[in-house]
N, C-alpha and C positions, 0 to 999 in steps of 0.2 A: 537392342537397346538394353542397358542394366539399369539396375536402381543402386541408388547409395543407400546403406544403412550402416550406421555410427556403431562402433562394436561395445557395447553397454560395459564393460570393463575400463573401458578407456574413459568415459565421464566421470568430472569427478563428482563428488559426496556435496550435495548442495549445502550440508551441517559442520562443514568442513571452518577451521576456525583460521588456517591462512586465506586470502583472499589472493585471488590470481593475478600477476600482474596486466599482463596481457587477455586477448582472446582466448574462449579456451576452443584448442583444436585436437579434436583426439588421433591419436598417433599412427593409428591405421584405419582403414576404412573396409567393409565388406561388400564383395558384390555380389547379386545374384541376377539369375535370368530374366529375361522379361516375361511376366507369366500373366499378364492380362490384365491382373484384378487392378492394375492402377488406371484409373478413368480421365485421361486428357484432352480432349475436345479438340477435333481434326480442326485447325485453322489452318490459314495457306497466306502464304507471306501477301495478297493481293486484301485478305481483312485485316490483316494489320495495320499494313500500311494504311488503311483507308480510317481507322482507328486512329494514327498517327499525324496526318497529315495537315490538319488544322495547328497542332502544337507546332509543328516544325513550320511552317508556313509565317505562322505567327512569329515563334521565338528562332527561330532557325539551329538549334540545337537538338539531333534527332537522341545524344544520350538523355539530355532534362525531359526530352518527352517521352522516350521509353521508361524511365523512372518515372513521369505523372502515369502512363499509365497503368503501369506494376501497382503504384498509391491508389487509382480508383478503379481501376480491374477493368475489364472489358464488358461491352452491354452489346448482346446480338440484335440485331433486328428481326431475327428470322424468330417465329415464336416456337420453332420445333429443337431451339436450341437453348442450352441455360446460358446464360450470363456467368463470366469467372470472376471469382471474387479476388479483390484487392487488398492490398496490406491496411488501407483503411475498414475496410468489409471486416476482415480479419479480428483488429483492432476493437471494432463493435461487436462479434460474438463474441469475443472473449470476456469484454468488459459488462457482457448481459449475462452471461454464464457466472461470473464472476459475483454478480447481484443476484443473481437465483440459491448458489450456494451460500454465499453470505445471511439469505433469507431462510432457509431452510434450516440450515444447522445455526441460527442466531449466531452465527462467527464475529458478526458486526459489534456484537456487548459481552465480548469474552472476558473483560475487565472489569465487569459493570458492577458484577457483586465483590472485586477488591477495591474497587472505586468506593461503594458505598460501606463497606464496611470502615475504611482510613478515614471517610468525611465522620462516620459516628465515632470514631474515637480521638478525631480532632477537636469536634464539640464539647465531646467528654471532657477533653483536657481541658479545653479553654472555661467552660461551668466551674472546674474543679478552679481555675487559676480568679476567675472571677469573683469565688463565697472567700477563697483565702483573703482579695483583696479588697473584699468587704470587708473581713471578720478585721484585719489588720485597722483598717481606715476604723470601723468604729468603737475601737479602746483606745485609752490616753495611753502614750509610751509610757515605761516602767523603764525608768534609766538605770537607777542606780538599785534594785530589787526592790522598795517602798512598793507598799501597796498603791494600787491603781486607785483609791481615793484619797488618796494622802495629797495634796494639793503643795505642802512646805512650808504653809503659815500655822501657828501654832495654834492650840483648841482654845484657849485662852487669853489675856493678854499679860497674866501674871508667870505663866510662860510653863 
């Protein structure tokens, strides 16, 4: 038996500014020998099938039930054996590992402090826009340069 492993030259650059159009599949593949250290749990086509056979029974489709059970993994009965995890399984440590690192290194409020610095200097602006239209509202227009208490009717009536 070999293992696949992807030749790390062939991935691309995840900062990469085209976007692929398709899958990305790398162009060659490496193989090496089977040397032990990969851990796969002796099953024999007689647990599977018995894993299986209520979906197919049910739905009569044995590809949808080998895809349910790839999505919930398999659960032994025997308790000298582990349970294999499912692409749901999967889906949840990642997404708890996901909230751990998030909480650790605060990744979740990386913004926080350019959030709050743009809300203080939108306040700023809108104070500053607010005294101007004060200061504006409370003096009489000056249309033609006459001083702002000069009203237009003479001091007098002698003129």
């Amino acid at each position: 038996m070999s293992a696949y492993i992807p030749d790390r030259r062939d991935l691309r650059d995840p900062g990469a500014t085209i976007a692929p159009r398709g899958p990305i599949l790398p162009r060659a593949a490496r193989f090496s020998r089977w040397d032990g250290s990969q851990s796969i749990p002796a099953l024999d086509a007689d647990e599977i099938l018995d894993a299986l056979a209520d979906d197919v029974m049910a739905e009569g489709d044995m590809a949808a039930a080998l895809r349910r059970l790839m999505e919930r993994g398999w659960r032994s009965d025997d308790p000298s054996r582990r349970d294999l995890a499912g692409i749901q399984d999967l889906v949840e440590r990642i997404q708890r590992r996901r909230e751990e690192l998030l909480d650790r290194f605060k990744l979740g409020d990386v913004l926080a402090d350019v959030r709050r610095e743009l809300d203080e200097i939108v306040a700023e602006e809108r104070a500053g826009i607010e005294r101007r239209l004060d200061r504006a509202a409370g003096a009489p227009p000056a249309a033609d340069g006459r001083s702002a208490t000069h009203d237009g009717s003479p001091q007098d009536a002698s003129g």
